[in-house]
N, C-alpha and C positions, 0 to 999 in steps of 0.2 A: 594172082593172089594166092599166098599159100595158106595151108589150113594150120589151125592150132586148137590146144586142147581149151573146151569153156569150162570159168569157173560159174558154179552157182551163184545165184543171188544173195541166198542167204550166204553164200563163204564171201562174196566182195563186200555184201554190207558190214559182216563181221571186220575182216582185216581193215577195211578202207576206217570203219568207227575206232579201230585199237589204234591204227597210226593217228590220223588227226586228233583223237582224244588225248596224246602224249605229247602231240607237235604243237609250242608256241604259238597261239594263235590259231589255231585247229578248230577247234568250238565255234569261234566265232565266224570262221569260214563257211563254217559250213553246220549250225545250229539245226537243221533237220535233220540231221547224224543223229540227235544227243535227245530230240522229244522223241518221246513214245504217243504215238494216237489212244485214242480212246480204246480202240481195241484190244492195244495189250503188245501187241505185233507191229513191226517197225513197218512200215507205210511204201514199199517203192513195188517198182514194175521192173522184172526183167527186159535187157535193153540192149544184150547182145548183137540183133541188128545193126544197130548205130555205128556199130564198129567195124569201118570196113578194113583196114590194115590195120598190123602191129608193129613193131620194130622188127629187124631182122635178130635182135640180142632178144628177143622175147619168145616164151615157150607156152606159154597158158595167160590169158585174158577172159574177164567178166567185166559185163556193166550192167548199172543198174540206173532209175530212177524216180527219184525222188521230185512227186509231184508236189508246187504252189509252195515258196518259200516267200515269208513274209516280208515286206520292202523293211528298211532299214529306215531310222526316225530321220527324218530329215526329207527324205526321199518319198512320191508320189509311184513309184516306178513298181509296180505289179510284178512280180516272175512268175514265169513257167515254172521252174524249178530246177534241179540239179540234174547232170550225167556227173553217175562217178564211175569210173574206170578202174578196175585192178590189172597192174601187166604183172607177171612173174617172170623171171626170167630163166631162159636154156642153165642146166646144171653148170654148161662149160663157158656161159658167158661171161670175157670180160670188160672192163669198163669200155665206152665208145659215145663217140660223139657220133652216127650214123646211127640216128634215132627218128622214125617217123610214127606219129599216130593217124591215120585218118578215119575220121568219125561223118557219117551220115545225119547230119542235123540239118532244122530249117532254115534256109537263105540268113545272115543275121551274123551280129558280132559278138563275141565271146570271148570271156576273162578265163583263163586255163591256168590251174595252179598244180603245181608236180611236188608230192610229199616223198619222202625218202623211208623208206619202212625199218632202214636200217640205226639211220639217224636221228628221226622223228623230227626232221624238219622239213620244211617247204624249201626245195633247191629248184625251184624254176617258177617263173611267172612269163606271159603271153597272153597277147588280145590277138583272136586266131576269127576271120570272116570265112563264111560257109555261105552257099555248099560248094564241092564238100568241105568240113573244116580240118584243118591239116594242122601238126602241131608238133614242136620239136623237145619232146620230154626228155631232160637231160637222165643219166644214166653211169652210175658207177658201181654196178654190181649187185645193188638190193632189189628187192622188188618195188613198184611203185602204186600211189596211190594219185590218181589226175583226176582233179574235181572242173568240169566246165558249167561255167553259169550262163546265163545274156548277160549280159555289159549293156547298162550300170549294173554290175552284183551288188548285193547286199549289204557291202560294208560301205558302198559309195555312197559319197554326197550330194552328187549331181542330180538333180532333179530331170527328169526323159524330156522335157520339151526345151534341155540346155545342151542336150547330146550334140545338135549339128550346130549349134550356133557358134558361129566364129569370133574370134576380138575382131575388134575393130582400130586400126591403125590412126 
């Protein structure tokens, strides 16, 4: 495992809120970016831990998270709440599909969404099962912002007790 430089919390929460704040659909990804709690102060826990590799094209990583996001109407499904990840990448890195993230989370399936900082869009989606969760953030030069949820996230419709039920032939 090699080492890299960490960013702070407060720098991943800032960078991670200015990309999905501009990205289509951003907001609603990820709505505890965008409240402020009653304190005043954006709400998460440093989570550097969680992150055990980066990509090989990556030179500095932070994470952060974002406890208790509220289910989505339709949906009975409770969360834990967000990991958001910031990777930056090496000054000399270019584009590459040899992209691994692995992140230290609880046993469990996860929705992984990969923002582009350069483009301000969402260029990757993935349901990644842990532990540990492993996760292939596509990469063409910017830095990135990879938001992981539980699966159902927030924007699903599926109700938790529809999650393993199968059709029926």
């Amino acid at each position: 495992m090699r080492d890299w430089d960490r960013l702070g919390g407060a720098q991943v929460f800032a960078f991670t809120q200015q990309v999905l704040g501009l990205s289509p659909g951003g907001r609603e990804a990820a709505p505890a970016l965008f409240t402020a709690p009653s304190g005043g102060g954006p709400a998460f826990a440093p989570a550097h831990s969680s992150v055990l590799s980066i990509p090989a094209w990556a030179g500095a990583a932070g994470a952060i998270f974002l406890p208790e996001c509220s289910p989505s109407a339709g949906s009975s499904v409770s969360l834990a709440g967000l990991l958001l990840v910031w990777i930056a990448p090496l000054s000399h890195a270019a584009p590459s599909f040899a992209s691994q993230l692995t992140l230290d989370l609880p046993a469990g399936r996860y929705a992984v969404t990969t923002y582009d900082a350069a483009k301000y869009l969402a260029v990757g989606s993935e349901i990644a099962y842990g532990p540990p969760v492993v996760c292939g953030p596509p990469f063409d030069g910017a830095a990135l912002a990879v938001v992981v949820r539980p699966w159902p996230g927030p924007s699903s419709k599926v109700l938790g007790s529809e999650i393993h039920r199968q059709p029926s032939y």
